[in-house]
MMTF fields as JSON, N, C-alpha, C and O atoms, coordinates in Angstrom:
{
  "mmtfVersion": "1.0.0",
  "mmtfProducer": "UNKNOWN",
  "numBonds": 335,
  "numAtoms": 336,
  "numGroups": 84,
  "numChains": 1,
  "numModels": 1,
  "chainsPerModel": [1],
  "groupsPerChain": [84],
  "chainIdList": ["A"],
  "bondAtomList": [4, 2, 8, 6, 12, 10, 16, 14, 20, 18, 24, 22, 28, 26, 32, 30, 36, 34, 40, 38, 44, 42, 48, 46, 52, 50, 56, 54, 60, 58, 64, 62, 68, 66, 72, 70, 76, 74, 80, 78, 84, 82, 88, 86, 92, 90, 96, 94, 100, 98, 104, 102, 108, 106, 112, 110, 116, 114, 120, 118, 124, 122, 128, 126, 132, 130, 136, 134, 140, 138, 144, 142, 148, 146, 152, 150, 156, 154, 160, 158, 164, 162, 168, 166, 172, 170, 176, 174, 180, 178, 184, 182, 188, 186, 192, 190, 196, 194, 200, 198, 204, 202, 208, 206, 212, 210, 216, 214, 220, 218, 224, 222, 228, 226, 232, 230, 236, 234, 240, 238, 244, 242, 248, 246, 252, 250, 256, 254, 260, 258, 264, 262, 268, 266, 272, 270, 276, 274, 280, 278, 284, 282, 288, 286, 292, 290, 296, 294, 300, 298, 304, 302, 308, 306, 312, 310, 316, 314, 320, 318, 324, 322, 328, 326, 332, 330],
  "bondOrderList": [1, 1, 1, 1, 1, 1, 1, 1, 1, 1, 1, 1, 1, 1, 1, 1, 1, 1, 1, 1, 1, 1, 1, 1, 1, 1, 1, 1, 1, 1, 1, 1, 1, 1, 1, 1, 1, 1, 1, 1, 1, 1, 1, 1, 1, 1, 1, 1, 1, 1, 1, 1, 1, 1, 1, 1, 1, 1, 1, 1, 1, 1, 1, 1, 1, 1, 1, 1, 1, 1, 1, 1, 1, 1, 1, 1, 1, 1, 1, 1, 1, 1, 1],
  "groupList": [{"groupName": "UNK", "atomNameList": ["N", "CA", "C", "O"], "elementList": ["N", "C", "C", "O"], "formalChargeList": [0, 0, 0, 0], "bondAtomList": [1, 0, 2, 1, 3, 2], "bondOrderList": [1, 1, 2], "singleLetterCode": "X", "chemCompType": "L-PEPTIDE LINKING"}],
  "groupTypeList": [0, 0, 0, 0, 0, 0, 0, 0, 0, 0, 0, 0, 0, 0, 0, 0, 0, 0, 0, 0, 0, 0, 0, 0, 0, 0, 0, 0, 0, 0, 0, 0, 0, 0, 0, 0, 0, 0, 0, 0, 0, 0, 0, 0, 0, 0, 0, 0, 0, 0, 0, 0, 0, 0, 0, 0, 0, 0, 0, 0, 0, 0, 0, 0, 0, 0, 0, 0, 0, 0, 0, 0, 0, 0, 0, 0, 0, 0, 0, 0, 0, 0, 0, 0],
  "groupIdList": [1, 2, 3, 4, 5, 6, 7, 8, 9, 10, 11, 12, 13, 14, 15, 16, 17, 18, 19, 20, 21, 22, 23, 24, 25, 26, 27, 28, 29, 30, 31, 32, 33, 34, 35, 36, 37, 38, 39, 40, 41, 42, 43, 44, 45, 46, 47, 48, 49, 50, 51, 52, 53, 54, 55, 56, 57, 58, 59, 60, 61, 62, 63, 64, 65, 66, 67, 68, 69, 70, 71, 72, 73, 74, 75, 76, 77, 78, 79, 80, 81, 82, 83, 84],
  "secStructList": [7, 6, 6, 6, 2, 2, 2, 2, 2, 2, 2, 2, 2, 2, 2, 2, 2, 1, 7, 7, 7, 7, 7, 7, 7, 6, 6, 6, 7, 7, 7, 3, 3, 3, 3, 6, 6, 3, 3, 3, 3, 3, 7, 7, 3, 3, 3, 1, 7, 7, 6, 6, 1, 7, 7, 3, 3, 3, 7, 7, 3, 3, 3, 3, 7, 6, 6, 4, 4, 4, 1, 7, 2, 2, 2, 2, 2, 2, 2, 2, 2, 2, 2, 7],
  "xCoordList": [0.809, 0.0, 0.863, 0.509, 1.922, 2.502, 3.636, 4.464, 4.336, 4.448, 3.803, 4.289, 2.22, 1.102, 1.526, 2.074, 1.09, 1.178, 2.286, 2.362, 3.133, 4.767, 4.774, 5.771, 4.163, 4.596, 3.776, 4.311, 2.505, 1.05, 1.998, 1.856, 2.822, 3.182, 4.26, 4.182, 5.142, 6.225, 5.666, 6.143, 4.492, 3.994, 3.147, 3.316, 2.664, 2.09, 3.084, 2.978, 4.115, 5.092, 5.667, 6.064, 5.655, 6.579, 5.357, 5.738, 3.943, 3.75, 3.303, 2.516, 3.63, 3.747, 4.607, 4.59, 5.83, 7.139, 7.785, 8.295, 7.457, 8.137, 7.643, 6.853, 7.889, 7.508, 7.554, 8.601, 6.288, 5.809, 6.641, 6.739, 7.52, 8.121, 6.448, 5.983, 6.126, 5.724, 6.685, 7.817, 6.147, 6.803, 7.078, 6.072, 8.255, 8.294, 6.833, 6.183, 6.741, 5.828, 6.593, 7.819, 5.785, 5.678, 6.381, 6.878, 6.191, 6.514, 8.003, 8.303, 8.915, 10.682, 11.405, 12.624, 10.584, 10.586, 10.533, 11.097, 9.68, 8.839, 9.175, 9.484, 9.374, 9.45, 8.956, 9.205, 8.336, 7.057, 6.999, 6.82, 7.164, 7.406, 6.767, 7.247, 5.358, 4.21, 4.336, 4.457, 4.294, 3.777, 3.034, 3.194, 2.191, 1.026, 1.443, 0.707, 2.633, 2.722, 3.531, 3.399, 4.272, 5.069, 5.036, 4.676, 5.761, 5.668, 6.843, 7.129, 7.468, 9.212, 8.932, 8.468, 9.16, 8.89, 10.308, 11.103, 10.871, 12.081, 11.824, 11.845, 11.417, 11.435, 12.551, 13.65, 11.832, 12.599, 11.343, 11.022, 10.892, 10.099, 10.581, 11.334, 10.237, 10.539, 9.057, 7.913, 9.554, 8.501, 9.311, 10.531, 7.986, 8.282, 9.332, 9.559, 10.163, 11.06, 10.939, 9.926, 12.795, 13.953, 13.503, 12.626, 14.197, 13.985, 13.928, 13.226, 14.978, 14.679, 13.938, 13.792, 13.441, 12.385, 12.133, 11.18, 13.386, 14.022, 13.537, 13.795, 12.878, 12.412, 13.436, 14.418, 13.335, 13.872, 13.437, 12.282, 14.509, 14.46, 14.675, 15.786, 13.685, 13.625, 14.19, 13.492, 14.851, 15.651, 15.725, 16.162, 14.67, 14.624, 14.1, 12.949, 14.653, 13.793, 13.18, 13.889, 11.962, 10.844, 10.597, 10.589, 10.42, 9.689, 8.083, 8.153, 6.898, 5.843, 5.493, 5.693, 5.132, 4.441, 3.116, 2.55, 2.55, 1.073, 1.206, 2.147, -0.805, -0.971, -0.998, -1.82, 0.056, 0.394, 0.193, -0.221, 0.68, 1.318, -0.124, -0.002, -1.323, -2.467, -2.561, -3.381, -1.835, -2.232, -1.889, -1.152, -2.359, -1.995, -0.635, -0.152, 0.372, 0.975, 0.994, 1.804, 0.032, -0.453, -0.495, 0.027, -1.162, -1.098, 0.255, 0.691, 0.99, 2.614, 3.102, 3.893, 2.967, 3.479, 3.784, 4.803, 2.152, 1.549, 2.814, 3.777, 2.905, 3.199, 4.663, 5.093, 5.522, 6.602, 6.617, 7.199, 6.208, 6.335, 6.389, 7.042, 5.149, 4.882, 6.405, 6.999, 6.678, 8.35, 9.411, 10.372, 9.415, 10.254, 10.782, 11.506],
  "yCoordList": [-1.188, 0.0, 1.267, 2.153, 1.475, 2.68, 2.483, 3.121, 1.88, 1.694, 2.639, 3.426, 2.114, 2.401, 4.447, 5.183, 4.646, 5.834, 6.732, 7.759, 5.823, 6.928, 6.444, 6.949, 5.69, 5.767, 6.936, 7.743, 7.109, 8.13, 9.835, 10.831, 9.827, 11.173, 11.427, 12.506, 10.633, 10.548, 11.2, 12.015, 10.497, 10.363, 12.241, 12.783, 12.83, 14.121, 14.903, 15.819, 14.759, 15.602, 15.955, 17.093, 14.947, 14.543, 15.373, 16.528, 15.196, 15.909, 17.415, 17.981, 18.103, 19.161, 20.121, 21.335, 18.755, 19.841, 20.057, 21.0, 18.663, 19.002, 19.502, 18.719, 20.595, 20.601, 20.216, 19.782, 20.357, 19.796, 20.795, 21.904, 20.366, 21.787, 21.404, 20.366, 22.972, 22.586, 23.302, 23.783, 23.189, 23.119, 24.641, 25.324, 25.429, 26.745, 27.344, 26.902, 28.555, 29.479, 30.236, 30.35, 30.72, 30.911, 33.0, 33.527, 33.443, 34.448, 35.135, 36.135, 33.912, 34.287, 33.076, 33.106, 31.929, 30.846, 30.772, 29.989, 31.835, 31.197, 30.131, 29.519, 29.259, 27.851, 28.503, 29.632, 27.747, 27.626, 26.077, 25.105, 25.922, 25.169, 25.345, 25.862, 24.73, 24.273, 23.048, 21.902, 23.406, 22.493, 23.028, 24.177, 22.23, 22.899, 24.047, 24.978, 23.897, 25.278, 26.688, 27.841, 26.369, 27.623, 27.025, 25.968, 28.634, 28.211, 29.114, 30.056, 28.403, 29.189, 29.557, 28.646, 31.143, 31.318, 31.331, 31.852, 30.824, 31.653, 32.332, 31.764, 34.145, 34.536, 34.987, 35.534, 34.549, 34.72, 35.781, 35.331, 36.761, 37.56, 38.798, 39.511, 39.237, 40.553, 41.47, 41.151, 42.697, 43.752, 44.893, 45.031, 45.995, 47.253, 47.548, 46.534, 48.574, 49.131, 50.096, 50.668, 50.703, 51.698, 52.555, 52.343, 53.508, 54.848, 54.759, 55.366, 53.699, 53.091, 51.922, 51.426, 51.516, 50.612, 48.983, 48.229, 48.823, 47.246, 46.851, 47.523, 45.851, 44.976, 45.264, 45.829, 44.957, 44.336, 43.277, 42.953, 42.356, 40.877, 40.735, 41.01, 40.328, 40.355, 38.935, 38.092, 38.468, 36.89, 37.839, 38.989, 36.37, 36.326, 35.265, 34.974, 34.545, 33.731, 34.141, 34.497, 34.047, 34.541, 33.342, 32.19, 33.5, 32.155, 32.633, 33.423, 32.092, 33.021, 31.632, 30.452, 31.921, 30.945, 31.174, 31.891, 30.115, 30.316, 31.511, 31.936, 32.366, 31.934, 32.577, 32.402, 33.223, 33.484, 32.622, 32.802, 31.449, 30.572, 29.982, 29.357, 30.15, 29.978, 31.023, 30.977, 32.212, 33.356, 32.791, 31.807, 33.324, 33.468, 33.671, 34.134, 33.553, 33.543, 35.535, 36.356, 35.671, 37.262, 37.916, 39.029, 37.465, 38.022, 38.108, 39.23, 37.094, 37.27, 38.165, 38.774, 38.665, 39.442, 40.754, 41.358, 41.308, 42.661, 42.525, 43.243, 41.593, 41.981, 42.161, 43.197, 41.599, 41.705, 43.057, 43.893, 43.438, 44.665, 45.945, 46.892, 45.737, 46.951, 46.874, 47.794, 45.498, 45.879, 46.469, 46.721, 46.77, 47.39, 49.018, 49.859],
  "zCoordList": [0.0, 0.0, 0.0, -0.778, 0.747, 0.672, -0.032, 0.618, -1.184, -2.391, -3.542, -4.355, -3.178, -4.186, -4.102, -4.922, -3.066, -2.318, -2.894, -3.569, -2.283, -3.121, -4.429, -4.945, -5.305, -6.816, -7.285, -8.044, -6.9, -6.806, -6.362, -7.072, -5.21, -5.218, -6.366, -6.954, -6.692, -7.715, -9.122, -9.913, -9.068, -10.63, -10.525, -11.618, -9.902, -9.169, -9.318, -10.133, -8.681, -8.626, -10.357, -10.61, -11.375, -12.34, -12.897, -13.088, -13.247, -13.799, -13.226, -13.985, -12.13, -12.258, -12.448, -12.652, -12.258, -12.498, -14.128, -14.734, -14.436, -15.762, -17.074, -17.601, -17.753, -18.841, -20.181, -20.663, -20.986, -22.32, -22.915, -22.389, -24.437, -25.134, -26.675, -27.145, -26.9, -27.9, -29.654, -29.721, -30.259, -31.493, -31.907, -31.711, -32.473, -32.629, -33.516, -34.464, -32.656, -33.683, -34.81, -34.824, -35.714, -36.643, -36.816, -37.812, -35.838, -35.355, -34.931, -34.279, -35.75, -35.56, -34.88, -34.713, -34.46, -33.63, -31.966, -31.202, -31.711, -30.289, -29.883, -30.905, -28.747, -28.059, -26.87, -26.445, -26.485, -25.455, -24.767, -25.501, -23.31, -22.504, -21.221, -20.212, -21.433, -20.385, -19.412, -19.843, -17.857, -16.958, -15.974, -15.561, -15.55, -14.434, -13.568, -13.24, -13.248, -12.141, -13.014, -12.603, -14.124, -14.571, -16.222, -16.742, -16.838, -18.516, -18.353, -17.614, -19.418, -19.802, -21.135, -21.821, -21.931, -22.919, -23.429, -22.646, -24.698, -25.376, -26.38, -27.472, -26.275, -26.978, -28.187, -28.094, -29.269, -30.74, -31.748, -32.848, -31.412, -31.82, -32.514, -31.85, -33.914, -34.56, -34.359, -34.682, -33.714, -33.457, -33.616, -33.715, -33.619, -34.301, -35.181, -35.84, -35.534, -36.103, -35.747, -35.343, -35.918, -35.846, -36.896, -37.734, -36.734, -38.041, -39.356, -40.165, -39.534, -41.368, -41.734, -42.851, -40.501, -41.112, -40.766, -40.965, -40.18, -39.997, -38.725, -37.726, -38.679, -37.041, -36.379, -36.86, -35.368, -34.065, -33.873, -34.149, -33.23, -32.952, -31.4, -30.946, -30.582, -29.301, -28.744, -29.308, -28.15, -27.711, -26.784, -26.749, -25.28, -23.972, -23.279, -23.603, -22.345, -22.274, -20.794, -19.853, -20.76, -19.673, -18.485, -18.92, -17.195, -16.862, -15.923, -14.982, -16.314, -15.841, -14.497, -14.786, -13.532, -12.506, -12.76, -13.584, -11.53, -11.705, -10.985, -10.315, -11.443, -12.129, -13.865, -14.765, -13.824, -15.322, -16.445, -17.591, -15.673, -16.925, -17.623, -18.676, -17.118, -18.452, -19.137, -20.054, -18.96, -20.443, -21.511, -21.574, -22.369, -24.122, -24.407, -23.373, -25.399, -25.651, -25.845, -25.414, -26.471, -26.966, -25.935, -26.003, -24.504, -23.199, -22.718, -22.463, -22.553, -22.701, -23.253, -22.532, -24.537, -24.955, -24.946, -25.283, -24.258, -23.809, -22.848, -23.115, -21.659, -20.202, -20.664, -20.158, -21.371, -21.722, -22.369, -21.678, -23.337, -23.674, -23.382, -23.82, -22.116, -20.966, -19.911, -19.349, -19.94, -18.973, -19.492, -18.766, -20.761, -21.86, -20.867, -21.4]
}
């Protein structure tokens, strides 16, 4: 029985700690890395432009806890931007 018990907290723990990577976005290559309690963003994002015209390329990698880590990727982005 307490076997059962500690394989049950092991298996709890494993999935709240570790995260899922999902596949780059489309947006400069985003990687995005979800688990129940936090999300690690690596931003690879081009926004606005300089005086002649040319993006900027933003590389950072973020880590949001709960409970951040259910926003949007787009909600991410606002909050990052406003820390600018």
């Amino acid at each position: 029985m307490k076997k059962k018990i500690i394989a049950i907290i092991i298996i709890i723990i494993i999935v709240i700690v570790i995260p899922i990577p999902t596949s780059p976005m489309k947006d400069g290559g985003t990687r995005v890395y979800c688990a129940l309690t936090y999300k690690v963003v690596e931003w690879h994002r081009f926004y606005g432009g300089d005086s002649d015209g040319e993006p900027k390329q933003y590389d950072k990698t973020s880590v949001y806890l709960f409970p951040n880590n259910f926003l949007s990727i787009d909600e991410l982005w606002k909050i990052e931007m406003s820390q600018q």
